[in-house]
ZADRENTI-704522 format. One record per residue (C-alpha): residue in one letter; x, y, z. Coordinates in steps of 0.2 Angstrom, whole numbers, plus 5000, padded with zeros to 4 digits. Layout:
! ZADRENTI-704522
AXYZ...
//
This chain:
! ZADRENTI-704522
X490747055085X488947085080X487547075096X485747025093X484447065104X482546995100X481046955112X481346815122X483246835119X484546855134X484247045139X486047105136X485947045118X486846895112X488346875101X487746815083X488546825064X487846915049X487846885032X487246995018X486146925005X485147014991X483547035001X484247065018X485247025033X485346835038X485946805054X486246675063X486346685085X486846545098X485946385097X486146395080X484546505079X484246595062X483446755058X483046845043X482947025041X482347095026X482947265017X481347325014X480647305031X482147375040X482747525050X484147605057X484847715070X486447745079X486847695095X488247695108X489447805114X489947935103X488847835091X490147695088X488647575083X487147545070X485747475076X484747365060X483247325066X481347255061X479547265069X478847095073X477147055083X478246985100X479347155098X480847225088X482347115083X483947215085X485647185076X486947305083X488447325070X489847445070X489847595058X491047505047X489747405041X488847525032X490047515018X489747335016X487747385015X488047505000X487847364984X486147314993X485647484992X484447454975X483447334988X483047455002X481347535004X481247715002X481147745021X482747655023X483647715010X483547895015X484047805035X485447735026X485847915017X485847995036X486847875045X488347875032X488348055032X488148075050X489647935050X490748075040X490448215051X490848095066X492448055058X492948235053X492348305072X493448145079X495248195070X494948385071X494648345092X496448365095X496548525083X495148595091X495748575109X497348655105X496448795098X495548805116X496948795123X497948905115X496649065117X496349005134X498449025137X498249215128X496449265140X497449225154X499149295149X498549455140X497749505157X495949505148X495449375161X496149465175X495249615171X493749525168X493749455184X494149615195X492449705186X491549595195X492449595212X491649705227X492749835237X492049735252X493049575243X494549675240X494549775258X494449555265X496149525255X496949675260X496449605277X497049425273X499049505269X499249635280X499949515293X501149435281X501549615277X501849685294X502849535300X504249535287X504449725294X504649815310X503349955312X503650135315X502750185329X503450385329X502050475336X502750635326X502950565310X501550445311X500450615316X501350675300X501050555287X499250525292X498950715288X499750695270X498450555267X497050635274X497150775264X497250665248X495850565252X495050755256X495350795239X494350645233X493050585242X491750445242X492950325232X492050175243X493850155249X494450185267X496350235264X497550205279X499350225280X500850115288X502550165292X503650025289X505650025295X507049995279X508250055270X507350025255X506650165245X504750125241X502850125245X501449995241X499649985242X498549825245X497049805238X495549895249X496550065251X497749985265X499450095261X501350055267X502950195267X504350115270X505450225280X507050225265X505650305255X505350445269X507150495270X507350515252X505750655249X506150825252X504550875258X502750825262X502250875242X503350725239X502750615250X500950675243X501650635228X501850455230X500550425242X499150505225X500150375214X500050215223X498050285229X497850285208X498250095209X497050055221X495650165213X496050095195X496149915201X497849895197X498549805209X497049685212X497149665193X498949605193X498749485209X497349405200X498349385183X499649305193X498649205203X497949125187X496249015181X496048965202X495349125204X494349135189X493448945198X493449025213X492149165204X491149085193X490748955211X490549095221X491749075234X492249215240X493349135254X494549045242X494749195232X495249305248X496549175256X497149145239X497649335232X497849375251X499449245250X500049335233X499749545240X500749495255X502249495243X502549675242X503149725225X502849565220X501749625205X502349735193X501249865182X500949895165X501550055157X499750125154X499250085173X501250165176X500250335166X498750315175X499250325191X500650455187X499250555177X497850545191X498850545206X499550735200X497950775198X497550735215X499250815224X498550985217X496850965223X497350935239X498251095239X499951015236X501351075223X501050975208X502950995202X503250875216X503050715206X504350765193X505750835205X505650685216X505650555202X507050655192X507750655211X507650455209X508250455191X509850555195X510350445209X510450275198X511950345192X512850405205X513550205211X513050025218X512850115236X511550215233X510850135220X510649985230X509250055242X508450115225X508149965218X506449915225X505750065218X506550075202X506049885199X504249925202X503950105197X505550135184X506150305182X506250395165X506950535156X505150535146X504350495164X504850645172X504550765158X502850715154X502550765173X503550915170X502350945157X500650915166X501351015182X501551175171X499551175165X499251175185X499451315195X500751295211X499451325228X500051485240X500451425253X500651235247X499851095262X500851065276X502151175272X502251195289X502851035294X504651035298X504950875284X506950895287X506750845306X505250705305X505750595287X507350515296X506450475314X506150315309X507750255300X508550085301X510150195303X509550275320X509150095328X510950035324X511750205331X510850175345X511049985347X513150035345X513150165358X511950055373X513249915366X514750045370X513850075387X513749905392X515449885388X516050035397X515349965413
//
């Protein structure tokens, strides 16, 4: 219903009725009060949310009288149109056609929010986001979520505390690291007891072997081999870029607030799943690709990449036993045919070091001084010695 607001009139306007006649608008209010308003003294504007009302208005000496209308009533105004002034006609001319573009931006709304939608769904999903986000991420962030999952990681694990193959490892990693200095990261290295074979790296440079892994390398260029790839990740942000993908549009919030602490406890809770997050083939090529190139800078043999993962590639079909304790590696770094000739290929174009680095370690005695076999060999026998007594 139409509302009237005039000086000395309730201040939230009054219901009223409006009648159109051929020199204006008569209206009649409460108390049976009658006012005339006159085409070619009138104005008009919009009003209201999303402009839902006209407001027809005329000057008087006490103040303006008001008649507020819905946009529908513009079409009943259109035979008067011969009576308006000039001013109001081209009013009248400018509300109608602001009507239409209200009424086309008001049914494409949905379409257009799907739209939003829909690209908004692709930036996250094609990773565009992610990467996004992790440009502007500090190392000091990163090393804070490393920090935030290591606990998770250590406790689903017992830690290998050999000092011999600790010693051992630690030297591998420092000579990588060696090899390429001032990366901003401080790389350290874990030993972690399982049958399983594989290596991860959390974001800030912390590194974990797991102890399946050691016992199937032949030697330390092997273990170098792995260590350089997964020290690739962390330099080209793949891992950090993967977490953030898969942690979704809360990180994204998190950044554009600025809270660094939501974002730390929320990709911490998603590195802690070791393996968790998967990479893409070129971040696959990458690492493979730079981390050879830093297993022969430090003095390593660069054929190593290709004879341990042709090792790998062999041994998925040689049945479910061994393969079993492959899986975890082959699900998160998958071997190839194509893989392991491509390194073939970049190995050849660099020369092997004489002698290689760490050559000297006696590799066939330390890789197995931390396998899970070796605990339940010794738990059977201290069993058989308890018995015995």
């Amino acid at each position: 219903m139409p509302k009237l607001h005039r000086p000395g009139g309730p201040p939230r306007g009054e219901s009223c009725e409006v009648h159109l006649t051929r020199s204006g608008l008569a209206v009649t209010g409460e108390d049976d009060l009658r006012l005339s308003l006159p085409y070619e003294q009138m104005n008009g504007r919009v009003a209201g949310y999303e402009d839902a009302y006209v407001v027809l208005s005329i000057g008087t000496g006490e103040g303006p009288i008001e008649v507020w209308v819905t946009r529908d009533f513009m079409a009943e105004l259109a035979s008067h149109q011969a009576s308006f002034s000039p001013a109001f006609r081209r009013q009248y001319q400018a509300l109608v056609s602001s009507q239409r573009k209200g009424q086309t931006i008001r049914a494409l709304s949905p379409v257009v929010a799907l739209v939003i939608l829909a690209f908004m769904t692709w930036f996250v999903m094609s990773g565009r986001l992610a990467a996004t986000i992790v440009e502007g991420i500090p190392v000091a962030i990163e090393e804070a979520i490393g920090e935030a999952s290591e606990e998770d990681v250590r406790s689903d694990h017992v830690v290998c505390e050999d000092p011999a193959l600790v010693d051992a490892t630690e030297q591998i990693l420092a000579a990588l690291v060696q090899a390429r200095p001032n990366t901003g990261y401080n790389f350290s290295i874990t030993l972690l007891q399982s049958d399983a074979v594989n290596a991860y790296a959390l974001p800030g440079g912390r590194l974990f072997v797991l102890s399946g892994l050691l016992e199937a390398t032949a030697n330390p260029s092997e273990v170098a081999a792995v260590l350089g790839h997964e020290m690739q990740h962390v330099l080209g942000r793949h891992g950090l870029r993967g977490m953030v993908h898969r942690a979704g549009i809360g990180v994204a919030l998190g950044m554009m607030l600025g809270d660094s602490t939501e974002l730390i406890a929320l990709l911490g809770s998603v590195a802690g799943e070791l393996g968790a997050v998967e990479f893409s083939r070129d971040h696959e090529r990458e690492a493979d690709t730079v981390g050879l190139d830093l297993v022969a800078a430090a003095g390593f043999d660069p054929r190593a990449p290709a004879t341990f993962w042709g090792r790998i590639t062999e041994e998925k079909s040689k049945g479910e036993q061994e393969l079993e304790s492959l899986l975890s590696i082959v699900s998160t770094h998958p071997p190839s045919a194509e893989r392991n000739t491509r390194l073939m290929d970049l190995a050849s174009n660099r020369p092997t070091p004489s002698p290689v680095a760490l050559e000297h370690l006696d590799w066939e005695a330390l890789r197995g001084r931390c396998s899970v076999r070796n605990d339940i060999e010794v738990g059977q026998q201290r069993d058989k010695a308890v018995i015995a007594e």
